[in-house]
Biopython code that builds the backbone (N, CA, C, O; Angstrom):
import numpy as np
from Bio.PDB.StructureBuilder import StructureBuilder

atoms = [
    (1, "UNK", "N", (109.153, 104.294, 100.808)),
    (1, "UNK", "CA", (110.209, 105.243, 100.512)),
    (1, "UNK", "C", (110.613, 105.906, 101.830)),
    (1, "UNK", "O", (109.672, 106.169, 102.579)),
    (2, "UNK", "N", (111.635, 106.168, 102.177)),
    (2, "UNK", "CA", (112.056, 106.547, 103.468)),
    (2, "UNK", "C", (112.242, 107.975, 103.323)),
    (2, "UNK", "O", (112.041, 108.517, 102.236)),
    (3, "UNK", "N", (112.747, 108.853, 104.715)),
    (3, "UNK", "CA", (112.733, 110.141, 104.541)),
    (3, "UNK", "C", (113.803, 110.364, 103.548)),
    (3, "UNK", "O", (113.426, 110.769, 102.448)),
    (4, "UNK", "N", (114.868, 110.205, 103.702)),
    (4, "UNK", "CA", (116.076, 110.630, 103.328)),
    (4, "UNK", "C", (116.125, 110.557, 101.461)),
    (4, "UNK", "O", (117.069, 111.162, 100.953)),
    (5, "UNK", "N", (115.216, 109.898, 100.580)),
    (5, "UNK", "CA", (115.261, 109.816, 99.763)),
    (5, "UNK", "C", (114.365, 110.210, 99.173)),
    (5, "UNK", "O", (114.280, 110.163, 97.945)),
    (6, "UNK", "N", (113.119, 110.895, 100.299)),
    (6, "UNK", "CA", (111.878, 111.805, 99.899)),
    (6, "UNK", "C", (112.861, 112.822, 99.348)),
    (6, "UNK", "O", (113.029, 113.059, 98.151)),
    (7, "UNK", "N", (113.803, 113.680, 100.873)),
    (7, "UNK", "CA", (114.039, 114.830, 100.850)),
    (7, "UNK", "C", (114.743, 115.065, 99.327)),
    (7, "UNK", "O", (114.241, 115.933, 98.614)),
    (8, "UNK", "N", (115.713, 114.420, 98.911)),
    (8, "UNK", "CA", (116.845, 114.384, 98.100)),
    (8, "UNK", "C", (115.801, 114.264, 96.702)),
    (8, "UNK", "O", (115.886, 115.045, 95.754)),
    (9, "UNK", "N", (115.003, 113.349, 96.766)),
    (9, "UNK", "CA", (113.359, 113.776, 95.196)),
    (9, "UNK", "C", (113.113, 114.852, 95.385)),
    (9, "UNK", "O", (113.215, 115.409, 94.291)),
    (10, "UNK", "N", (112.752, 115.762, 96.341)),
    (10, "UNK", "CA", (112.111, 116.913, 96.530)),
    (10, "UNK", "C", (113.574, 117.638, 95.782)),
    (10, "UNK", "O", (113.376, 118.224, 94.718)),
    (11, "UNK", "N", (114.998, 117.603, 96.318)),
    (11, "UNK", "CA", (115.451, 118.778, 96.085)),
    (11, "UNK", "C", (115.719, 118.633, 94.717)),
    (11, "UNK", "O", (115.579, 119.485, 93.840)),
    (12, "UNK", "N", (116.228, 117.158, 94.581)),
    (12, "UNK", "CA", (116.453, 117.258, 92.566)),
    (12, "UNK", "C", (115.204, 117.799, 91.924)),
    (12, "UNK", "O", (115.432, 118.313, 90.829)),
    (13, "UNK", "N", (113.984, 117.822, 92.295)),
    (13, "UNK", "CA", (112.756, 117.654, 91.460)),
    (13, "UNK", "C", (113.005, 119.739, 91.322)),
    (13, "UNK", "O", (113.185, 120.425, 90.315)),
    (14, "UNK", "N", (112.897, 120.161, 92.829)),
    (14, "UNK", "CA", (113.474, 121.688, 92.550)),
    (14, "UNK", "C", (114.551, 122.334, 92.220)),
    (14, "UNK", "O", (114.747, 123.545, 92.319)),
    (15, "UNK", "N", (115.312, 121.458, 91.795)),
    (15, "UNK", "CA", (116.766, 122.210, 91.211)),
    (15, "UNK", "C", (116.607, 122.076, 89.950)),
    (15, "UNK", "O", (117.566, 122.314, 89.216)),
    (16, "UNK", "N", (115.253, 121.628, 89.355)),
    (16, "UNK", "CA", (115.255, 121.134, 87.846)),
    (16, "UNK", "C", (114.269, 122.115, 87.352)),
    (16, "UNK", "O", (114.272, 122.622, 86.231)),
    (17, "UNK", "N", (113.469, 122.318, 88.253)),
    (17, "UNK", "CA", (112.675, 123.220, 87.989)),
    (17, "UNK", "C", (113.100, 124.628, 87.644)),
    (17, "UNK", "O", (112.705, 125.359, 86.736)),
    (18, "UNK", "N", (114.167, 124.869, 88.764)),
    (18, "UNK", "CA", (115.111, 126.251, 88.433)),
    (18, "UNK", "C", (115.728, 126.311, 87.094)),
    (18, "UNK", "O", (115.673, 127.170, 86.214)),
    (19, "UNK", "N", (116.307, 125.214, 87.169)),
    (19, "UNK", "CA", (117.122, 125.142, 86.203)),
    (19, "UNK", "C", (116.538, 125.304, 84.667)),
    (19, "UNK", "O", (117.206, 125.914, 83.833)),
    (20, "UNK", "N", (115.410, 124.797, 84.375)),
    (20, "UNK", "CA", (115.048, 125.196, 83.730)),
    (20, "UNK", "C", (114.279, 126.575, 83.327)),
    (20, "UNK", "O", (114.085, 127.086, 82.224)),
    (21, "UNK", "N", (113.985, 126.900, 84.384)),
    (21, "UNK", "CA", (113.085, 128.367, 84.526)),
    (21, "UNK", "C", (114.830, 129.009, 84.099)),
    (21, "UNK", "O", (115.019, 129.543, 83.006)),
    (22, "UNK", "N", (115.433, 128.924, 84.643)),
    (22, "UNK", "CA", (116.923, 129.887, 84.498)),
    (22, "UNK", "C", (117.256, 129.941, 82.766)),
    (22, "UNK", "O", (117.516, 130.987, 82.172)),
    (23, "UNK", "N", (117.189, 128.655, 82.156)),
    (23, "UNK", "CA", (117.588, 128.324, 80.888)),
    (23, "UNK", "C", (116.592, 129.186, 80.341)),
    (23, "UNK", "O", (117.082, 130.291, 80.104)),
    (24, "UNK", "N", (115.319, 129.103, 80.035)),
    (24, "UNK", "CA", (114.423, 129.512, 79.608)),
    (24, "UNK", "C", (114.263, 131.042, 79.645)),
    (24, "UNK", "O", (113.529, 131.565, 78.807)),
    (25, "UNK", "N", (114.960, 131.865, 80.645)),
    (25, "UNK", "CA", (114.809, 132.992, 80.970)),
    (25, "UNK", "C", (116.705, 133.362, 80.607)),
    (25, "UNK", "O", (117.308, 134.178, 81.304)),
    (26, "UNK", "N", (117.236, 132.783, 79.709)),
    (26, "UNK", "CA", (118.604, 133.129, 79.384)),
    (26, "UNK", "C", (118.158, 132.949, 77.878)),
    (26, "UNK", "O", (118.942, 133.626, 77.212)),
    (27, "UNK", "N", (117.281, 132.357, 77.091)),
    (27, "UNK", "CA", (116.926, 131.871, 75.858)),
    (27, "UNK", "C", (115.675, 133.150, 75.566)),
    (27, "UNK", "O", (115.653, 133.583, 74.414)),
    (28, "UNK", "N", (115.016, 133.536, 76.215)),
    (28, "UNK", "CA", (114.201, 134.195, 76.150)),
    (28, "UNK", "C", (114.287, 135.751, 76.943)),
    (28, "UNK", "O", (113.469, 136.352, 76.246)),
    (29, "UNK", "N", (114.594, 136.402, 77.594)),
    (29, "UNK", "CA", (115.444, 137.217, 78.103)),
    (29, "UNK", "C", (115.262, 138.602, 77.720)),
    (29, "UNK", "O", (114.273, 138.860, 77.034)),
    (30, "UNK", "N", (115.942, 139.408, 78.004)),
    (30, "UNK", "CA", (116.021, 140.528, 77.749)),
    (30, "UNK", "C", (117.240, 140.821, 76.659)),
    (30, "UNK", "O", (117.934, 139.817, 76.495)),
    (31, "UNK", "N", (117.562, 141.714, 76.051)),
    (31, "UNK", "CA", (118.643, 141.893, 75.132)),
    (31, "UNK", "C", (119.618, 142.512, 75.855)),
    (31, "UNK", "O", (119.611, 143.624, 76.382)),
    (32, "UNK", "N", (120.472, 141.654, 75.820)),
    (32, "UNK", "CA", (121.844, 142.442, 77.132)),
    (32, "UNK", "C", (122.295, 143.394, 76.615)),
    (32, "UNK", "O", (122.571, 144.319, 77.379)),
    (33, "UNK", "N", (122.526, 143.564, 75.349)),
    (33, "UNK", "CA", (122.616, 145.213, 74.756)),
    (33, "UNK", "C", (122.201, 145.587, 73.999)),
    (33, "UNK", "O", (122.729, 145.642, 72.888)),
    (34, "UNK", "N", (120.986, 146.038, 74.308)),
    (34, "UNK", "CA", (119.833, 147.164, 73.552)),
    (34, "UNK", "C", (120.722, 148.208, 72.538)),
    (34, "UNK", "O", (121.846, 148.610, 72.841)),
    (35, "UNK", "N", (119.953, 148.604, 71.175)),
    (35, "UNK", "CA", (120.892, 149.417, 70.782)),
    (35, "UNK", "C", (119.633, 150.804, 71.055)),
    (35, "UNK", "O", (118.452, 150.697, 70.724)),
    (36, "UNK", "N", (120.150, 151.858, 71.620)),
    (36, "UNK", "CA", (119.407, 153.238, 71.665)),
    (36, "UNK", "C", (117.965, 153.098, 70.493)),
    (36, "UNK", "O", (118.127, 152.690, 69.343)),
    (37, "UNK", "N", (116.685, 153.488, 71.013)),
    (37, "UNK", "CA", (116.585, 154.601, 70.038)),
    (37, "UNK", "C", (115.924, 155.973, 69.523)),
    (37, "UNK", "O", (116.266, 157.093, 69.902)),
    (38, "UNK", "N", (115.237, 155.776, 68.887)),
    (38, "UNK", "CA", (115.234, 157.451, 69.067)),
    (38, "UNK", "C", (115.013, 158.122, 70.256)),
    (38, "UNK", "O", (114.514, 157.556, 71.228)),
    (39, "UNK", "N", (115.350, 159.303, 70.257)),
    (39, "UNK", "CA", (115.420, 160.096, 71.523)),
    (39, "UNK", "C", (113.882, 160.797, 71.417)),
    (39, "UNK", "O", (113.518, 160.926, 70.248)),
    (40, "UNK", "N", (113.042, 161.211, 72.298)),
    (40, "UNK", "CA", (112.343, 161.905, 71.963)),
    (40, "UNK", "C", (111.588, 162.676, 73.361)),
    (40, "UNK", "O", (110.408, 162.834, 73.675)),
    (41, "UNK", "N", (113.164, 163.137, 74.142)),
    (41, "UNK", "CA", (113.586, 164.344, 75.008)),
    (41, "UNK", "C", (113.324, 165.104, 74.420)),
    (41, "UNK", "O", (113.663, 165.155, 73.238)),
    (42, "UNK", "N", (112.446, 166.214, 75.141)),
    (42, "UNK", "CA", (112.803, 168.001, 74.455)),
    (42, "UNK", "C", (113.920, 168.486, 75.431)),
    (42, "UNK", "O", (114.047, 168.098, 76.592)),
    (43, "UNK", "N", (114.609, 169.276, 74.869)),
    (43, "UNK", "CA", (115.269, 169.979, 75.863)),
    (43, "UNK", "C", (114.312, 171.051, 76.577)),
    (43, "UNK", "O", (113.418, 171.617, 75.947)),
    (44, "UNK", "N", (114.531, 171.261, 77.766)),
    (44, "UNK", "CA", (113.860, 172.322, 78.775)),
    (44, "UNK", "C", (114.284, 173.891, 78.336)),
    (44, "UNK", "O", (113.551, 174.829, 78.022)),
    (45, "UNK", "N", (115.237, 173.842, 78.401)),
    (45, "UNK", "CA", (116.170, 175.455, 77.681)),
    (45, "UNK", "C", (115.817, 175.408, 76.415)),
    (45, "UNK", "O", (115.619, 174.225, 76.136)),
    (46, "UNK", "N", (115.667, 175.972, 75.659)),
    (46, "UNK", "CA", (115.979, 176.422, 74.363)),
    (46, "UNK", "C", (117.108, 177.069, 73.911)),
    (46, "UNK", "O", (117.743, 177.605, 74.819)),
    (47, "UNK", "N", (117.656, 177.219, 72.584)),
    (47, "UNK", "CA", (118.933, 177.972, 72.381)),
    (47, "UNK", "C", (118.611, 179.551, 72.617)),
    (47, "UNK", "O", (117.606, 180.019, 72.083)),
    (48, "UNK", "N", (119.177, 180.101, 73.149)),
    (48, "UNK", "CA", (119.066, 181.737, 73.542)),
    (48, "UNK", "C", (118.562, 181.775, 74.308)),
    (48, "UNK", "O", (118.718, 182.839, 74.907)),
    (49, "UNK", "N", (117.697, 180.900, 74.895)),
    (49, "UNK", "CA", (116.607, 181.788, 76.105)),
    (49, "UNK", "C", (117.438, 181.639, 77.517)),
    (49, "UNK", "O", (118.415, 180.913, 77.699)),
    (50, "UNK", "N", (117.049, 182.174, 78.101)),
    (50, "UNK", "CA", (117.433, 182.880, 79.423)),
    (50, "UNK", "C", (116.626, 182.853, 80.616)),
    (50, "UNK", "O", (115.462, 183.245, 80.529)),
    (51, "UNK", "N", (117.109, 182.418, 81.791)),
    (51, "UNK", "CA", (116.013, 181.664, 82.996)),
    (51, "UNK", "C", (116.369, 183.449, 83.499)),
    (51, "UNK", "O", (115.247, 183.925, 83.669)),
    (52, "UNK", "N", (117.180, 184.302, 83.721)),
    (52, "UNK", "CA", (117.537, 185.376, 84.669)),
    (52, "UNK", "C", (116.762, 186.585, 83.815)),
    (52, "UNK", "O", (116.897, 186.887, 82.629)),
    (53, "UNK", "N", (116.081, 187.046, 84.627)),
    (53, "UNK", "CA", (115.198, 188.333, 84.293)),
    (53, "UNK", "C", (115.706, 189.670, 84.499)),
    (53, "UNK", "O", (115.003, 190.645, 84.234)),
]
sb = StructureBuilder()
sb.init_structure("model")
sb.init_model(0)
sb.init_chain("A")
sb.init_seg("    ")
for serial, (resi, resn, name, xyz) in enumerate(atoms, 1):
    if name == "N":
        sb.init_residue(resn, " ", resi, " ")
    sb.init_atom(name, np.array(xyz, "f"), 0.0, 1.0, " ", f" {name:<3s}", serial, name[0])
structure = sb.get_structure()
């Protein structure tokens, strides 16, 4: 097998590899839009209170 047709196995063999890692990670993934949910912030202020003394 000569160089030139090593190199060109090597790169198909890694563009397949991506390619599938890419597919696999578009099939499996994160949820591109999450819906909220509950909140479970306190607010720092309270209603009425007052930071000025």
């Amino acid at each position: 097998m000569n160089t030139g047709l090593r190199i060109a196995a090597f790169v198909a063999a890694v563009a397949a590899v991506f390619g599938i890692a890419f597919g696999a990670g578009r099939v499996a993934g994160p949820d591109p839009d999450p819906t909220p949910g509950p909140s479970t912030h306190q607010p720092s202020v309270h209603q009425g209170e007052s930071h000025e003394r």
